[in-house]
Each structure stands twice: as C-alpha cells, then as structure tokens.
C-alpha positions as CSV (number, residue, x, y, z in Angstrom):
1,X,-86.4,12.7,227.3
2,X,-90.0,14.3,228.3
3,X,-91.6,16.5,226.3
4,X,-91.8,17.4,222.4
5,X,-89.5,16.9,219.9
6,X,-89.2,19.1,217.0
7,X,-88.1,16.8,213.6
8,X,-88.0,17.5,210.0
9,X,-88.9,15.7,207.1
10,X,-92.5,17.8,207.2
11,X,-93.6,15.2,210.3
12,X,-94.0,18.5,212.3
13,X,-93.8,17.7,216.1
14,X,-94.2,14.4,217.6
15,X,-93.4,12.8,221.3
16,X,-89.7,12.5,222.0
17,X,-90.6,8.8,222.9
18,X,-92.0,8.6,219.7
19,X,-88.6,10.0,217.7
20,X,-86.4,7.8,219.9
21,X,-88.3,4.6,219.0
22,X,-88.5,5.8,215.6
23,X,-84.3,6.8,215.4
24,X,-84.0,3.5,216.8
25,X,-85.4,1.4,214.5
26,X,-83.9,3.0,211.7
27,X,-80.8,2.4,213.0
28,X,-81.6,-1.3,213.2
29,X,-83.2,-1.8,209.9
30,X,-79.7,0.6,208.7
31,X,-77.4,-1.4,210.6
32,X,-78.7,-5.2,209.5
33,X,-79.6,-4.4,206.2
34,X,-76.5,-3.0,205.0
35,X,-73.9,-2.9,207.7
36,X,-71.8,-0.9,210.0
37,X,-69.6,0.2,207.2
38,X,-72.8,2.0,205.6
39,X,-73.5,3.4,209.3
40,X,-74.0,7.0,209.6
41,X,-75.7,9.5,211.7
42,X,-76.9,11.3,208.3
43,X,-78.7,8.4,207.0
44,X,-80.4,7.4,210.3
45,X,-81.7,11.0,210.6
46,X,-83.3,10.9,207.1
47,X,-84.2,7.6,207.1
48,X,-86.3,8.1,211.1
49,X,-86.7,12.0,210.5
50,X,-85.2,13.0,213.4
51,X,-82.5,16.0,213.4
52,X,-79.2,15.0,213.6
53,X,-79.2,17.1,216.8
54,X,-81.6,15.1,218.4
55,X,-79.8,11.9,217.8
56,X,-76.5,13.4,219.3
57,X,-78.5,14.2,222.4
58,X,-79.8,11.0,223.1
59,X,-76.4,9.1,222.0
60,X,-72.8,10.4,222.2
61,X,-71.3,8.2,219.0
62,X,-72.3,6.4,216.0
63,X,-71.0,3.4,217.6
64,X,-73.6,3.6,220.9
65,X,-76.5,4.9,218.2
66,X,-75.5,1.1,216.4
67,X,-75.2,-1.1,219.4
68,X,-78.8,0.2,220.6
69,X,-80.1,-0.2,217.4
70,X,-79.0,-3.5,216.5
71,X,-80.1,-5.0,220.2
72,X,-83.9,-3.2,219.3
73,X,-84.0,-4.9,216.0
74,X,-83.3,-8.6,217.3
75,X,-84.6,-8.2,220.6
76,X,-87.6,-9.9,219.3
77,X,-85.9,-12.3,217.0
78,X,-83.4,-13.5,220.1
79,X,-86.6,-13.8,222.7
80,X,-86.1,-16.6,224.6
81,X,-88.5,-19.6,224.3
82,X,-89.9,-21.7,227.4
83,X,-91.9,-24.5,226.1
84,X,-90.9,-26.3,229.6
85,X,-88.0,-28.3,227.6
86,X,-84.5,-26.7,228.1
87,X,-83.1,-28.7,225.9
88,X,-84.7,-27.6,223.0
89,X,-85.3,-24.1,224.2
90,X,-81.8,-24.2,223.9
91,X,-81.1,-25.3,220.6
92,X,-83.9,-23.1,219.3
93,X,-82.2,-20.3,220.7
94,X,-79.1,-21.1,219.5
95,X,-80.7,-21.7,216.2
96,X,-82.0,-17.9,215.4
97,X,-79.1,-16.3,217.0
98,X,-76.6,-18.4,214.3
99,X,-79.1,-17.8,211.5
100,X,-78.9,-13.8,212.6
101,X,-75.1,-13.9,212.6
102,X,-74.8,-15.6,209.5
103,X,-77.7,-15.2,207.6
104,X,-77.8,-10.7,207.5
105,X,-75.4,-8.1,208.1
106,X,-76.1,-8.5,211.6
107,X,-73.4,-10.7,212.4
108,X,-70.5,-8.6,210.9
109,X,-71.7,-5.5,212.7
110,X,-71.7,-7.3,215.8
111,X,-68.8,-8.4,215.0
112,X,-67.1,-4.8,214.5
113,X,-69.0,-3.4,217.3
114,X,-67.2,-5.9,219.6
115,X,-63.9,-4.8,217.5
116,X,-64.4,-0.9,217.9
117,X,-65.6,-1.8,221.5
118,X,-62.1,-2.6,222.7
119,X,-60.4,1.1,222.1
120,X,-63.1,2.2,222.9
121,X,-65.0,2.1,226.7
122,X,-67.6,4.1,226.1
123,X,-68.7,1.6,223.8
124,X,-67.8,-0.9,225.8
125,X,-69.9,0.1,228.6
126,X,-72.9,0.7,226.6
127,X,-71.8,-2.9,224.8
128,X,-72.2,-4.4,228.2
129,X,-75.4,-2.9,229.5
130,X,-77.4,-2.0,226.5
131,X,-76.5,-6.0,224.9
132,X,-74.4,-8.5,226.5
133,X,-75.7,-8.4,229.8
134,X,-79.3,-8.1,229.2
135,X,-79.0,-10.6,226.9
136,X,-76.8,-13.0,229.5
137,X,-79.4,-12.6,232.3
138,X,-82.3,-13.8,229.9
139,X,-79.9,-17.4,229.0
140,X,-79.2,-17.7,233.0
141,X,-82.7,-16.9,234.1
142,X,-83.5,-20.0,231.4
143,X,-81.0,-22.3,232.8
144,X,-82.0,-21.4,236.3
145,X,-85.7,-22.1,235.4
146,X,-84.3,-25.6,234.6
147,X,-82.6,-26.4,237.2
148,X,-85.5,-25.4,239.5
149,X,-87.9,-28.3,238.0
150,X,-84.9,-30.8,238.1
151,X,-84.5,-30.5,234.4
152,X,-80.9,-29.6,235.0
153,X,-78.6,-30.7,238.0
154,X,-78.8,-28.6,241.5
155,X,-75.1,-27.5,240.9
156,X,-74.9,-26.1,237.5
157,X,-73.0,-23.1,236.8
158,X,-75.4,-21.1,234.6
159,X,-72.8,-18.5,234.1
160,X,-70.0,-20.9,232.6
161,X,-72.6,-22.6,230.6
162,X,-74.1,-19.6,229.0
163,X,-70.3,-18.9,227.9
164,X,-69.5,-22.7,226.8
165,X,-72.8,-22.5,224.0
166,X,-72.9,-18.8,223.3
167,X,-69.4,-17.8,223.6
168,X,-68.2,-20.7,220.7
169,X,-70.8,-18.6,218.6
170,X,-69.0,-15.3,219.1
171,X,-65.7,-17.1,218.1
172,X,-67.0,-18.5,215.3
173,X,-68.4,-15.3,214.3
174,X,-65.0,-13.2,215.0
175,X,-62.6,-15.8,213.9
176,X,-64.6,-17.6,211.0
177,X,-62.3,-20.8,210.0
178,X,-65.3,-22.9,210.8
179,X,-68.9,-23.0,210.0
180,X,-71.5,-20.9,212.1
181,X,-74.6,-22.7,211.8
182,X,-77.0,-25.0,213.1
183,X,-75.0,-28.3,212.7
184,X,-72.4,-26.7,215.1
185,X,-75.3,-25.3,217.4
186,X,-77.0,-28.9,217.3
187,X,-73.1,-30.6,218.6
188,X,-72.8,-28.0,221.0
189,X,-75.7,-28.9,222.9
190,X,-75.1,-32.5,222.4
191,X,-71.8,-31.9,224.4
192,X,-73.0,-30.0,227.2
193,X,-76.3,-32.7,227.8
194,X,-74.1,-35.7,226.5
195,X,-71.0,-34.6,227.9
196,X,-67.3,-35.9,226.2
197,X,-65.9,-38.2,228.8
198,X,-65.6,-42.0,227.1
C-alpha cells in the first residue's frame, strides 16, 4: 500500500495511506448513517474520492469494505475506559456499545454483517480479525487488569465473562424480543458482581 495513489473527484494525487483512511471513513460515516442496505462500493468511492479500483484492491467485497469501516468509525466510541474501577468501566462500556447498537444504523449493520458472515468465510475471517477479536482482547486485557490489583478474584475466566456481558448484547441485538439498553446493561453487571445464588 506504499506509494501514490491516483483518485478522482479533481483531488489529483494524494498518499495511498491518505485514500485508505479517507475510503475508510466514508465507509463508516456510509455504513452508520444509513445502513448496510444503502452500502455500496459506488457511493463510498464518491463520497472518499477514491476510484472504485482502488477500493477493490485494498478490499475483495463490499462486505469486508463494511466490516472495516464500521470497526474505524466506533473504534473511538467503543475505547475502553480505566478509571481504576472495573466495575464501572464496565458498565460504561457496556453503556456506549448498547447506545451504538440501538441508537444508529450501527447495530443493524452489525447485525447483517454477522448474518452475511455465516455463508460467507471470507467475511468471517475478516469479521474475526478486523472486529471481534481485537475488540475481545481490549475487554480481557480490562478484566485481567482487575484481577491483577485484586479488584476481581485470582481465578476468573476473562474469556467466559467477556461472553456472559457482551454476548447477551449481541442476542439482543440479533434476536430483539427484549430491550437493548442500559437498564439491561446496568442488571447484567449486577449479576456477574452480585451473582444469582439465594
């Protein structure tokens, strides 16, 4: 991806690091704004000024152009907080990532990226290391942060608690018969500090 990269749109030549970051945030602004069903190639080219080309280069489908996208829009939006309370890290987490998937198009784009993702493992592989599992090792790493200043116990799984709090989020978000939002995110962590036993 060295080197100069010829676009139109009258921008003349600019870095290819320059068009990628541009074609990328396009495709995020494209993808949460309106959806994966107004998704195309053709409209993140004219919206970044990149040639269609160029995108195709750099990614081989609409759905890995959308999945890369959408993880550079909320990269910043999902960061995760360390104000040296877990707890509440948590739940403020939890909080922006709900109030993504239910507040913009975010959530059902996710949501049909995940869909497409299972016909289709190119997508799934780029699903995995482009999103889930950079986003995973962030939640663990805070968890494991935890545990090392006795905050949490010695023992915890990080892994199985990462899918106990986000993991009811994605089901909510793919099967939506119950509310998304922070009222489930707030009993969620209750659970897991409170546990259920009598």
């Amino acid at each position: 991806m060295g080197g100069i990269e010829e676009v139109n749109m009258g921008r003349g030549r600019r870095p290819s690091a320059e068009v990628r970051d541009e074609v990328l945030q396009a495709a995020g602004d494209l993808l949460v704004d309106q959806g994966m069903g107004a998704f195309t190639i053709e409209k993140v080219a004219a919206l970044s000024g990149a040639s269609k080309m160029t995108i195709y280069k750099w990614w081989p489908s609409k759905g890995a152009l959308a999945l890369e996208g959408y993880f550079s829009a909320v990269e910043s939006t999902l960061a995760f907080p360390d104000t040296g309370n877990v707890r509440a890290d948590l739940r403020s987490q939890l909080h922006a990532f709900v109030d993504l998937l239910s507040m913009t198009h975010a959530g059902r784009a996710l949501a049909q990226l995940i869909g497409q993702a299972q016909t289709d493992p190119d997508l799934m592989e780029s699903y995995r290391a482009t999103y889930s599992s950079p986003r995973r090792a962030l939640a663990v790493a805070r968890l494991e942060a935890a545990v090392a200043i006795g905050q949490l116990r010695a023992d915890l799984d990080a892994e199985s608690v990462v899918d106990q709090l986000w993991g009811a989020c994605y089901h909510r978000l793919l099967i939506p018969d119950r509310p998304l939002d922070h009222d489930f995110v707030d009993a969620l962590v209750a659970n897991l500090f409170g546990g259920v036993g009598a």
